[in-house]
C-alpha positions as CSV (number, residue, x, y, z in Angstrom):
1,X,-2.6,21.0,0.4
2,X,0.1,20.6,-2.2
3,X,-0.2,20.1,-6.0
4,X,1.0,16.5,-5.8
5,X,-1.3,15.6,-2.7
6,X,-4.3,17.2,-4.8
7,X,-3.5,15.3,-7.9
8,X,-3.3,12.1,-6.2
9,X,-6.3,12.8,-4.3
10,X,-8.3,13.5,-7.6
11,X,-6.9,10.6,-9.8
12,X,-7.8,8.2,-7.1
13,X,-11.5,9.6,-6.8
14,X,-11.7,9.6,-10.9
15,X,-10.4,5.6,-10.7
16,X,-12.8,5.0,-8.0
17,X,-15.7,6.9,-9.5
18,X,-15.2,4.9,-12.8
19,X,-14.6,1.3,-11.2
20,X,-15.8,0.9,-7.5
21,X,-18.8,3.4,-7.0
22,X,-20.5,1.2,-9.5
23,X,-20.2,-1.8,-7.1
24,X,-21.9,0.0,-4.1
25,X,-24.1,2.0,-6.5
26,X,-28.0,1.4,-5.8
27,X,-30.2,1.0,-9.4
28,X,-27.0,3.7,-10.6
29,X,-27.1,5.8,-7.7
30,X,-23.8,6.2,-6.4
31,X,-21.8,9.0,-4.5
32,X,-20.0,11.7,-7.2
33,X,-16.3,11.7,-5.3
34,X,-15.1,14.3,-7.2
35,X,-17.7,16.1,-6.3
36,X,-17.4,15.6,-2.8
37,X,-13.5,15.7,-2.5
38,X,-14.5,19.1,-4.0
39,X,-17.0,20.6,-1.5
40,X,-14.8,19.1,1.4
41,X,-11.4,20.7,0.6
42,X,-12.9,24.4,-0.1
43,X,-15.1,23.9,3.1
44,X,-12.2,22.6,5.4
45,X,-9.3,24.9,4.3
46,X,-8.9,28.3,4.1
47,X,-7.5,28.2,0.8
48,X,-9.3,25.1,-0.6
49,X,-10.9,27.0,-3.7
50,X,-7.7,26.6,-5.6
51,X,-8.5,22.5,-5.7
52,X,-10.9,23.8,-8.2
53,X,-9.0,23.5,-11.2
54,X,-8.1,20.4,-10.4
55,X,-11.5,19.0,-9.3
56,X,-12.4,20.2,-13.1
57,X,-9.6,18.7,-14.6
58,X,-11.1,15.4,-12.9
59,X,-14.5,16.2,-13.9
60,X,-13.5,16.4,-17.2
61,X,-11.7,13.3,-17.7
62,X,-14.8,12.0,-16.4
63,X,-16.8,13.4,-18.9
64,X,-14.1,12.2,-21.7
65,X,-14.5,8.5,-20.3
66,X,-18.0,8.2,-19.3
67,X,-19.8,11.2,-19.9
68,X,-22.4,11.7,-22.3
69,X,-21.2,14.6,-23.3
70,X,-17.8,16.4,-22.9
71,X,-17.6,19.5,-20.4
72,X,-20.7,19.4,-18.7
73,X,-19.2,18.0,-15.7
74,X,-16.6,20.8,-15.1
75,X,-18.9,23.3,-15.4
76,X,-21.5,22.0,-13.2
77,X,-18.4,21.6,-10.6
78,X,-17.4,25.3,-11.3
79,X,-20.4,26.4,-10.3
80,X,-20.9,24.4,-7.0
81,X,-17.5,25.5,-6.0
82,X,-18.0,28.9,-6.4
83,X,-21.8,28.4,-4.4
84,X,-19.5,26.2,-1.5
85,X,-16.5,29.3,-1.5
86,X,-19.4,31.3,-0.8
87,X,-21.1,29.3,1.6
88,X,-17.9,28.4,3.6
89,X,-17.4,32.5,4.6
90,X,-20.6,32.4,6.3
91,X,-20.7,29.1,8.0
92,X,-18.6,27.2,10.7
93,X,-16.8,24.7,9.0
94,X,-15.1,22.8,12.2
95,X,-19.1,21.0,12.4
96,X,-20.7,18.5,10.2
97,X,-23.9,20.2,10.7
98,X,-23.2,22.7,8.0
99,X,-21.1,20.4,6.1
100,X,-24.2,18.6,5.8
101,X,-26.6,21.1,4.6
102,X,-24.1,22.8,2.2
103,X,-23.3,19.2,1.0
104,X,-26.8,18.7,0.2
105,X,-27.2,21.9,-1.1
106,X,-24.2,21.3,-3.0
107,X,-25.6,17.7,-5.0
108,X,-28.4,19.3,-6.1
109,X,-27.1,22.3,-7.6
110,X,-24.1,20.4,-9.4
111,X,-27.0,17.8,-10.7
112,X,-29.5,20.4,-11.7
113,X,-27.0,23.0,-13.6
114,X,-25.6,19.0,-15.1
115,X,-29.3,18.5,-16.4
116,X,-29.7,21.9,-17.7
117,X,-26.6,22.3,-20.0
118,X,-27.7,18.8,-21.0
119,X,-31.3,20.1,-21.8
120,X,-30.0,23.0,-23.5
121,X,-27.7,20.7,-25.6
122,X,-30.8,18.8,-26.6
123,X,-30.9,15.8,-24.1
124,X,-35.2,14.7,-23.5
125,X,-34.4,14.3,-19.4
126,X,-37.3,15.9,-17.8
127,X,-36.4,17.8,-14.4
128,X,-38.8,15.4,-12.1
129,X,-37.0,12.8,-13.7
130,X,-33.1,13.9,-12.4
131,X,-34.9,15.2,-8.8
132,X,-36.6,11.8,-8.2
133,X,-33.1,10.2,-7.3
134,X,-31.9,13.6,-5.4
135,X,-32.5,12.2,-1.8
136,X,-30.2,9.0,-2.7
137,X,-27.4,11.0,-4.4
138,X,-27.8,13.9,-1.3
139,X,-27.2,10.6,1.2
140,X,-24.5,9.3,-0.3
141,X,-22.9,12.2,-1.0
142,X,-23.5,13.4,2.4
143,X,-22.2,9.8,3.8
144,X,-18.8,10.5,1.5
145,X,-18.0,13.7,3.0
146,X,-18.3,13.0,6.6
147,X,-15.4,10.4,6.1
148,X,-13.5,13.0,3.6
149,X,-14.2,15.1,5.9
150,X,-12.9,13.2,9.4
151,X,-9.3,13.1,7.6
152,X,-9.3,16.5,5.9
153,X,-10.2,17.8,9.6
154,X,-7.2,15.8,10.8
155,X,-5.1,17.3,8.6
156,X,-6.2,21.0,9.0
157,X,-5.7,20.7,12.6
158,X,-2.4,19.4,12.5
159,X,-1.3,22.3,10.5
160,X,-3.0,24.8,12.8
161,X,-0.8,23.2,15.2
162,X,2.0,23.8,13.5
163,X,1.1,26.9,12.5
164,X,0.8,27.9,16.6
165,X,4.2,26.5,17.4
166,X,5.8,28.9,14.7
167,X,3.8,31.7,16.0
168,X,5.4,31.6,19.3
């Protein structure tokens, strides 16, 4: 993907993660989109880990707008792109299948590494407290990438089309 496409694509998931995630949010569950923009891009294309510094540029205007405290957001999106990198070498990523389980994976890691630089910056969250609303964040996250993903796949396989007719 190019710079511009990823710099739209992340400004519109920070405006929607700050104005209409709220609206389909259950008791302030919602879906993190920059999160799953994230995981999708590295796990479709071959290249995708370099949407990371983007993804943490998001993350931390995020964290500058709504976030309780600055950084913690990038980091705990660092991480989780460097788990999905990893995660994408070993796995098939033309299926949802292991979309699915590395998305899951994926939440929980980026919302337990949040909660610990958190903790270790003094916040009184207990860890039962932040994994008693992992199965809603897992399914909506989940949810969000199989439609990121449908139109990310679209677009990988028109360039692998392209890509053949050059090859010729």
């Amino acid at each position: 993907m190019t710079r511009k496409k990823l710099i739209i694509l992340y400004l519109a998931a920070f405006i929607c993660q700050l104005t209409v995630i709220n609206l389909i949010g259950i008791k302030n569950v919602g879906p993190n989109l920059i999160l799953c923009l994230t995981v999708v891009i590295i796990f479709v294309f071959e290249e995708g880990w370099r949407c990371i510094p983007y993804g943490l540029g998001a993350a931390l205007l995020l964290d500058v707008c709504a976030g309780p405290v600055v950084g913690a957001a990038p980091m705990a999106l660092l991480f989780t792109g460097i788990f999905v990198e990893a995660a994408r070498e070993r796995l098939n990523t033309e299926l949802l299948a292991p979309l699915a389980v590395t998305g899951a994976i994926a939440t929980l890691l980026n919302n337990v590494v949040y909660w610990l630089i958190l903790k270790i910056l003094g916040d009184p969250m207990s860890l039962l407290y932040v994994l008693k609303f992992q199965i809603f964040y897992i399914i909506y996250n989940i949810l969000v990438m199989f439609v990121i993903f449908h139109f990310m796949n679209k677009i990988r396989a028109a360039r692998e089309k392209e890509e053949d007719e050059y090859g010729i």
